[in-house]
MMTF fields as JSON, N, C-alpha, C and O atoms, coordinates in Angstrom:
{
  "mmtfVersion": "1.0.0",
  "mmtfProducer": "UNKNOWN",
  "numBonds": 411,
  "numAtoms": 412,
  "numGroups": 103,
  "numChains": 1,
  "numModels": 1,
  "chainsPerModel": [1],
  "groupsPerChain": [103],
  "chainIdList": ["A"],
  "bondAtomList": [4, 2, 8, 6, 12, 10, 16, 14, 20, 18, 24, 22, 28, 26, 32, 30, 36, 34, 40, 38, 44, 42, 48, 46, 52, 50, 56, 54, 60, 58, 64, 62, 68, 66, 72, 70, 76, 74, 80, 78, 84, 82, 88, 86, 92, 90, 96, 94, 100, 98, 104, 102, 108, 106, 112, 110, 116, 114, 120, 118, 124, 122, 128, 126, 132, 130, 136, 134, 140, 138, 144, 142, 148, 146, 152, 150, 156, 154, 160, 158, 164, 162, 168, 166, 172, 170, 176, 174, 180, 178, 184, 182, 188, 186, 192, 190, 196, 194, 200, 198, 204, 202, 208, 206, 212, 210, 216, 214, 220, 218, 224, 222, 228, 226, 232, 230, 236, 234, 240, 238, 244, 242, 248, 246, 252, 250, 256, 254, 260, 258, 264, 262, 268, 266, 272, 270, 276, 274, 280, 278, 284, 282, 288, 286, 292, 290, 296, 294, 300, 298, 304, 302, 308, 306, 312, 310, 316, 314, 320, 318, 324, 322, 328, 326, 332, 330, 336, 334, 340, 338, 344, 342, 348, 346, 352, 350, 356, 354, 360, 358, 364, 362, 368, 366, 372, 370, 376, 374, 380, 378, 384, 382, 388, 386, 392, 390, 396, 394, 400, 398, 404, 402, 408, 406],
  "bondOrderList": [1, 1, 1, 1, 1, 1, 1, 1, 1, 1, 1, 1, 1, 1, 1, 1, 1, 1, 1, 1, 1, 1, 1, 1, 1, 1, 1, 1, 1, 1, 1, 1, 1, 1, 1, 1, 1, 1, 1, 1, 1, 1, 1, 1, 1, 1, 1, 1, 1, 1, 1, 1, 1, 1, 1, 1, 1, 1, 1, 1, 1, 1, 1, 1, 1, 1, 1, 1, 1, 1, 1, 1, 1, 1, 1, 1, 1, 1, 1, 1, 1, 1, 1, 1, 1, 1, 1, 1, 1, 1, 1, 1, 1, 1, 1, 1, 1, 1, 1, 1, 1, 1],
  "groupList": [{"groupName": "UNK", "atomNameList": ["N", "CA", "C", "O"], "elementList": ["N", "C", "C", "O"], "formalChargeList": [0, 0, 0, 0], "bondAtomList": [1, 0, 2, 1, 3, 2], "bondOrderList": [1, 1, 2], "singleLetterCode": "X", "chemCompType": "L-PEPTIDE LINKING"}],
  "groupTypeList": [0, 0, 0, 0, 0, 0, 0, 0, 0, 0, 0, 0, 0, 0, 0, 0, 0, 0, 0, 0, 0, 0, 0, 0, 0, 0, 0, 0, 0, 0, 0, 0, 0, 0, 0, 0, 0, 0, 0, 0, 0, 0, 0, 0, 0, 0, 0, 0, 0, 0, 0, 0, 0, 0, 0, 0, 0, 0, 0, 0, 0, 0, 0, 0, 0, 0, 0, 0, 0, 0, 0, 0, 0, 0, 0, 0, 0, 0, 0, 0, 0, 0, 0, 0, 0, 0, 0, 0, 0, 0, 0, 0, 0, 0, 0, 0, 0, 0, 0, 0, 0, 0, 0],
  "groupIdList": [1, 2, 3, 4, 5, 6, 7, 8, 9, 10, 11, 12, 13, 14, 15, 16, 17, 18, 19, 20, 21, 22, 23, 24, 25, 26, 27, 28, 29, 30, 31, 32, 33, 34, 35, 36, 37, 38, 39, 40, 41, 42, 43, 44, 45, 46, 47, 48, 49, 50, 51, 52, 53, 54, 55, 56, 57, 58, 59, 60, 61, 62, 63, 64, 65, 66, 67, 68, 69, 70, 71, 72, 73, 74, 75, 76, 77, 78, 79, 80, 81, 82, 83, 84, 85, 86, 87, 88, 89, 90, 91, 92, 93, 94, 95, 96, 97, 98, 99, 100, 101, 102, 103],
  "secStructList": [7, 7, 7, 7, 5, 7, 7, 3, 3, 3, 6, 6, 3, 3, 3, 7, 7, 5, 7, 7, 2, 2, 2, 2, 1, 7, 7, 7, 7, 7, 7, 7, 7, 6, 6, 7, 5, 7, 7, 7, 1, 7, 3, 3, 3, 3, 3, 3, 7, 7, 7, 1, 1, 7, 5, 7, 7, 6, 6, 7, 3, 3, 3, 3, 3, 3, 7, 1, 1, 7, 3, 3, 3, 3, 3, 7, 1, 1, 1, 1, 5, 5, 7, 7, 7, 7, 7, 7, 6, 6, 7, 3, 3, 7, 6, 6, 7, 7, 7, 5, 7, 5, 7],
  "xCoordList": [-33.71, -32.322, -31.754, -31.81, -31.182, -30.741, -29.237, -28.519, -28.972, -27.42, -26.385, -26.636, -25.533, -24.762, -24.172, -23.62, -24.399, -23.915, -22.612, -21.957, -22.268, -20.394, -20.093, -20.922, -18.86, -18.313, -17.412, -16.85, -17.162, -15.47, -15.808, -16.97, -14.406, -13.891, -13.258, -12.35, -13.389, -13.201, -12.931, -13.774, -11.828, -11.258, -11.789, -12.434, -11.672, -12.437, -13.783, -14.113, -14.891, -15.84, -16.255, -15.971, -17.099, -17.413, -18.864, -19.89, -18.682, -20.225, -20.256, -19.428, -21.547, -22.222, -23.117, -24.277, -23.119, -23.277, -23.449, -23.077, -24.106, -23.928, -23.065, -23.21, -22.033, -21.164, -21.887, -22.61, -21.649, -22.209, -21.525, -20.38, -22.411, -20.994, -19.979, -18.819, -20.076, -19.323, -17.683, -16.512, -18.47, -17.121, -16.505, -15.496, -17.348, -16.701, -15.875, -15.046, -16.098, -15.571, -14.648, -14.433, -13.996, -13.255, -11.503, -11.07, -10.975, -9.683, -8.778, -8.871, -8.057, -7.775, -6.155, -5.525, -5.969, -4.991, -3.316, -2.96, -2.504, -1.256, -0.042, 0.344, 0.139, 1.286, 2.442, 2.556, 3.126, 3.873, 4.983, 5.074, 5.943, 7.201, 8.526, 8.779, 9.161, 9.621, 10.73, 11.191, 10.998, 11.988, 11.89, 12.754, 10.739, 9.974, 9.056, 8.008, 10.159, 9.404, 8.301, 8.639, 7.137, 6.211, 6.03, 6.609, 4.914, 4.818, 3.485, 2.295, 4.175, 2.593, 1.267, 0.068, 2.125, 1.007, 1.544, 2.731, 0.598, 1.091, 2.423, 3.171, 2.605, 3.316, 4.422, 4.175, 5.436, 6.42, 7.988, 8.396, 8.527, 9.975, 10.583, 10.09, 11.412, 12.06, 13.685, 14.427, 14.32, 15.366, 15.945, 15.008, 16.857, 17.021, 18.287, 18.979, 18.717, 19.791, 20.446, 21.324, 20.214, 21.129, 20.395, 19.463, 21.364, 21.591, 21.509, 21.293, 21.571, 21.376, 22.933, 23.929, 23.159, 24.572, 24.606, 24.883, 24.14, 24.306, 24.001, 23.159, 24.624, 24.586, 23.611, 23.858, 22.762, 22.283, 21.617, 20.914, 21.838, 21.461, 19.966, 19.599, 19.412, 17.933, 17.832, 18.683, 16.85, 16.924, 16.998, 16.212, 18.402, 19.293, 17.797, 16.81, 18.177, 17.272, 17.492, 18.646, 16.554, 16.87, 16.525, 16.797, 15.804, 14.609, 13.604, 13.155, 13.415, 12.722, 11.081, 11.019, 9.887, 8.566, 8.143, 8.167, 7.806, 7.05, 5.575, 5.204, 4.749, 3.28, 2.347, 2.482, 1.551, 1.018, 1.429, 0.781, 2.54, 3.472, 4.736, 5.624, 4.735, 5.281, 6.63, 6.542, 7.978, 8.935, 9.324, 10.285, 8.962, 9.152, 10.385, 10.559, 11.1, 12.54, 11.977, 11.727, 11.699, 11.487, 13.114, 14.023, 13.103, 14.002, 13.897, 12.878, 15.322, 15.364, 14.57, 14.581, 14.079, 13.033, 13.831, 13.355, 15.19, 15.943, 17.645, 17.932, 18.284, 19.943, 19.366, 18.373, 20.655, 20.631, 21.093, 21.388, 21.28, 21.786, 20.636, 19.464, 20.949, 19.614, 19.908, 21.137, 19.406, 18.49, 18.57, 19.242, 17.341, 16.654, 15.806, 14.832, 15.994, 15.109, 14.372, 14.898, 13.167, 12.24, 11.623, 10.438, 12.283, 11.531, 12.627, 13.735, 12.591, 13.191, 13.274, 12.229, 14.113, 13.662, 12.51, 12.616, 11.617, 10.88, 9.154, 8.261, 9.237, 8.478, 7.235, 7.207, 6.346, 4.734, 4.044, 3.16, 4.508, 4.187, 2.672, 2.163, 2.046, 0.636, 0.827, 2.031, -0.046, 0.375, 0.301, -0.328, 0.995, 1.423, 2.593, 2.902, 3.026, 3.913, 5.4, 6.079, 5.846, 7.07, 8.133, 8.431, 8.476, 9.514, 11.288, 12.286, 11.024, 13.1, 12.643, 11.525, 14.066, 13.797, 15.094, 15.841, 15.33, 16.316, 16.581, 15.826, 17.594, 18.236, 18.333, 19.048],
  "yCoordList": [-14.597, -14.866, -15.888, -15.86, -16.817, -18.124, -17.636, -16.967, -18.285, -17.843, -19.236, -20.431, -18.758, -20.584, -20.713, -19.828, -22.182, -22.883, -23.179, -23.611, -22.808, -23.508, -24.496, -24.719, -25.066, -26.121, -25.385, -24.455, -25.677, -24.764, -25.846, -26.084, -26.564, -27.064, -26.645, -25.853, -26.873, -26.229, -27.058, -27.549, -27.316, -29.026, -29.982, -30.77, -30.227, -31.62, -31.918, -33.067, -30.681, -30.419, -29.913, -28.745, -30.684, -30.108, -29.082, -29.493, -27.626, -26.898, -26.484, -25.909, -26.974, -26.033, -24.715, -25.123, -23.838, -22.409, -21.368, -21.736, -19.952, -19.011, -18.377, -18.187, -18.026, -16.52, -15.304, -15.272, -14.079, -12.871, -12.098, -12.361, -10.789, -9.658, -9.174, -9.3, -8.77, -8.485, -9.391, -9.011, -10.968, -11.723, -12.492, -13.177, -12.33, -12.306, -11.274, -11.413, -9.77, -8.501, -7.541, -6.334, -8.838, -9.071, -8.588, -8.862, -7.815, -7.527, -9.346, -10.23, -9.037, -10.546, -9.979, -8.922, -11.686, -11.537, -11.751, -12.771, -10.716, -10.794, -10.831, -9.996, -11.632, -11.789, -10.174, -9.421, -10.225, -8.935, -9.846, -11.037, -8.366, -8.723, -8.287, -7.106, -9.252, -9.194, -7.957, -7.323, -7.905, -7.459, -6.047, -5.643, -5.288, -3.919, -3.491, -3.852, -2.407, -1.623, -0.456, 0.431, -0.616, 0.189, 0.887, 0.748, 2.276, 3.27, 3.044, 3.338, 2.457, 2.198, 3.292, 3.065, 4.663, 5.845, 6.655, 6.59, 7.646, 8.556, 9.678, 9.5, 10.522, 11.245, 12.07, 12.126, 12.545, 13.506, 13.114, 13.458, 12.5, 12.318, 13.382, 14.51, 13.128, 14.524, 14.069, 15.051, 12.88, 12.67, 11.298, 10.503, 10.76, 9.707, 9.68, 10.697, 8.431, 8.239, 7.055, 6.559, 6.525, 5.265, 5.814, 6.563, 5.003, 5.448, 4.285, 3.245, 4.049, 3.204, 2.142, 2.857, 0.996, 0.238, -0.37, -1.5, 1.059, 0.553, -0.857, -1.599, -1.094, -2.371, -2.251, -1.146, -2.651, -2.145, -3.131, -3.894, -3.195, -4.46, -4.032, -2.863, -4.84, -5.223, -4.499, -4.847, -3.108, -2.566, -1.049, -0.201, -0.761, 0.224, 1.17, 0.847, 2.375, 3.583, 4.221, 4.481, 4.392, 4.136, 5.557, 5.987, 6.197, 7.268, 7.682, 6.941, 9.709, 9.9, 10.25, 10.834, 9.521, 10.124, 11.075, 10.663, 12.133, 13.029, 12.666, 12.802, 12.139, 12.512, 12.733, 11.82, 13.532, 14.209, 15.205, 15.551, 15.792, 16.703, 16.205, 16.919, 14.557, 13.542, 13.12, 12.847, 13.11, 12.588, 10.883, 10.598, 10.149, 8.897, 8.081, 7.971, 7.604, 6.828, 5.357, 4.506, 4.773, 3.925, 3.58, 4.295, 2.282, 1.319, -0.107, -0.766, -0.374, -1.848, -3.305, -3.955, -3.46, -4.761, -5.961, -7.05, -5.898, -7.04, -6.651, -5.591, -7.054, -7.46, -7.502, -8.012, -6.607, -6.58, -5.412, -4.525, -5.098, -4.355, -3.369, -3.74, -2.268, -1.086, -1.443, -1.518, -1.835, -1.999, -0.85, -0.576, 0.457, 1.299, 2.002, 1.349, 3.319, 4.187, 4.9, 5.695, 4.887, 5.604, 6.652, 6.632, 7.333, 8.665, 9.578, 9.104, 10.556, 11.712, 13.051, 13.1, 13.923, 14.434, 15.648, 16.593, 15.508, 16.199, 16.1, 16.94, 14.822, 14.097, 13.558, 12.487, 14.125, 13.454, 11.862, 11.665, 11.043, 9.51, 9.185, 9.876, 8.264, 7.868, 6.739, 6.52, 5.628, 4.646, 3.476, 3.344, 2.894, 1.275, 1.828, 1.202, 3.16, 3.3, 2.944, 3.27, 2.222, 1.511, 2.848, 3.676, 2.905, 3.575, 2.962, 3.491, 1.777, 1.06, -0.357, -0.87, -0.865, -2.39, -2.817, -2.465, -3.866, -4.301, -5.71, -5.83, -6.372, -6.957, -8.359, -9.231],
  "zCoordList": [-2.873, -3.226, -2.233, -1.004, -3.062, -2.086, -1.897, -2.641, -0.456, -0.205, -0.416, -0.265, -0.696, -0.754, 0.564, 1.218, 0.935, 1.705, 1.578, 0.63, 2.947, 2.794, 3.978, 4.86, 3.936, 4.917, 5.573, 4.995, 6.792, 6.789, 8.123, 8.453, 8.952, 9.664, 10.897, 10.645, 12.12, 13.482, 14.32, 15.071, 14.321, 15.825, 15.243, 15.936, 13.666, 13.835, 13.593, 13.299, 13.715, 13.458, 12.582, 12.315, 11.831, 10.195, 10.395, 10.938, 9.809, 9.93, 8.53, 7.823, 8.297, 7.368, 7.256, 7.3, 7.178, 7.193, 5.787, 4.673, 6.066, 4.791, 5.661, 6.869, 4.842, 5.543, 5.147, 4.151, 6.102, 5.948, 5.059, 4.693, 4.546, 3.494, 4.564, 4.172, 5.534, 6.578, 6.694, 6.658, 6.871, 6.751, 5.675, 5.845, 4.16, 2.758, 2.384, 1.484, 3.282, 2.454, 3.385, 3.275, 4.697, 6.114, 5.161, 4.042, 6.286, 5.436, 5.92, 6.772, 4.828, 5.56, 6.525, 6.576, 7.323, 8.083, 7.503, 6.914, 7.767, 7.145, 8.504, 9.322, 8.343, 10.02, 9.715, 8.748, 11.119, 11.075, 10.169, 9.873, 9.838, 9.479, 10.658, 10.897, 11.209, 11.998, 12.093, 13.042, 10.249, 10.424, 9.761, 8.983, 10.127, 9.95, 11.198, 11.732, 11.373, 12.989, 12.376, 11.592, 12.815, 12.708, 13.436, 14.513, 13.181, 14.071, 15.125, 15.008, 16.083, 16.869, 17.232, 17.396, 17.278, 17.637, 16.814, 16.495, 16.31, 15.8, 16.004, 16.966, 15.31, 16.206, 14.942, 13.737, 15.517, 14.501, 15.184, 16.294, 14.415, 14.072, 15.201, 15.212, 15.948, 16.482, 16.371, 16.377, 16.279, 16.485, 15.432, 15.509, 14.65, 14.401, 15.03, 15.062, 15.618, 16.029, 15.457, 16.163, 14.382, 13.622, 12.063, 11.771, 11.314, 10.242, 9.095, 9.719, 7.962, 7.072, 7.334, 7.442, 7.414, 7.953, 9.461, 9.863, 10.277, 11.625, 12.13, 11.623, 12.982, 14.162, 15.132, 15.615, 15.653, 16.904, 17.403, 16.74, 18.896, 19.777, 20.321, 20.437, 20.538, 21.205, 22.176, 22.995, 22.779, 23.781, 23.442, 23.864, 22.35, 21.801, 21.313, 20.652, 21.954, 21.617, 19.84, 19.501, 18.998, 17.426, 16.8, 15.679, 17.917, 17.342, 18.741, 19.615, 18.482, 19.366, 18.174, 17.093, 19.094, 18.245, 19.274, 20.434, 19.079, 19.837, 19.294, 18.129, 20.455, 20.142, 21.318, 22.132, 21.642, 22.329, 23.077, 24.065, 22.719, 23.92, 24.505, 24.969, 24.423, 24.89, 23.974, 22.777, 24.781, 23.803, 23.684, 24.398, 23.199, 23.45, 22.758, 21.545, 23.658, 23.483, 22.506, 23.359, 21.124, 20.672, 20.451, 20.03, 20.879, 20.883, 19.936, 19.725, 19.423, 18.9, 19.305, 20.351, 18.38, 19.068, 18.763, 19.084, 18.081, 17.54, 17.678, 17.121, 18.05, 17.442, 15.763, 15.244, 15.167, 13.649, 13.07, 13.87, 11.511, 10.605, 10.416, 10.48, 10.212, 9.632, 8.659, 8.67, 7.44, 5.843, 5.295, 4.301, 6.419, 5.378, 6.43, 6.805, 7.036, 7.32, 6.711, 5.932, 6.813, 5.789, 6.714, 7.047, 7.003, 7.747, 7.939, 7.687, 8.255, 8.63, 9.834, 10.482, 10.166, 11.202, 11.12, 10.338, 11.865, 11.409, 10.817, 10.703, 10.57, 9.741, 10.189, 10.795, 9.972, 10.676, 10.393, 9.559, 11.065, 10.819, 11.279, 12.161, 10.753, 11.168, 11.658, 11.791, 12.107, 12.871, 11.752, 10.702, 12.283, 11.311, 9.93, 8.917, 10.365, 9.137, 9.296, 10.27, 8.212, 8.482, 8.882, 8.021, 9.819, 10.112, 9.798, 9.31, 10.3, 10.187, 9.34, 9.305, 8.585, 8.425, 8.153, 7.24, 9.331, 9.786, 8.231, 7.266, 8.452, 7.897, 8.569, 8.077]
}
């Protein structure tokens, strides 16, 4: 079984190559959205402290996640409007799950 040859370009430099199944079947890359805070570690909701409307400046504590025993102060990564909280108190989050999305 013959593999096909491809071109792909690097500074200027032209290579020809087979790509592997590994990097044909590669998730592809999707930039963040600036304006959606994700859940970096797991963990369980223990507190919301802003609400769907709110104002809140860069810094501003938004929400406590408890995970490992641990209560952690997650804070505003932006000046801006809350949109839309999608979580609740109480609530067992996994990581990368949209928790806030600002406006």
């Amino acid at each position: 079984m013959s593999k096909e040859l491809r071109t792909f370009i690097v500074d200027d430099a032209k290579y020809v190559t087979t790509y592997t199944k590994k990097f044909l079947s590669r998730k592809k890359y999707v930039a963040d959205d600036p304006k959606k805070m994700l859940a970096v570690i797991p963990g369980i909701i223990r507190k919301i402290l802003i609400k769907r409307g709110d104002k809140v400046k860069r810094g501003q504590s938004i929400l406590i996640l408890e995970a490992m025993k641990m209560k952690n102060d997650v804070s505003s990564p932006m000046d801006g409007t809350i949109k839309a909280v999608h979580i609740s108190e109480g609530t067992m989050v996994s990581k990368n799950q949209i928790l806030v999305e600002f406006t």
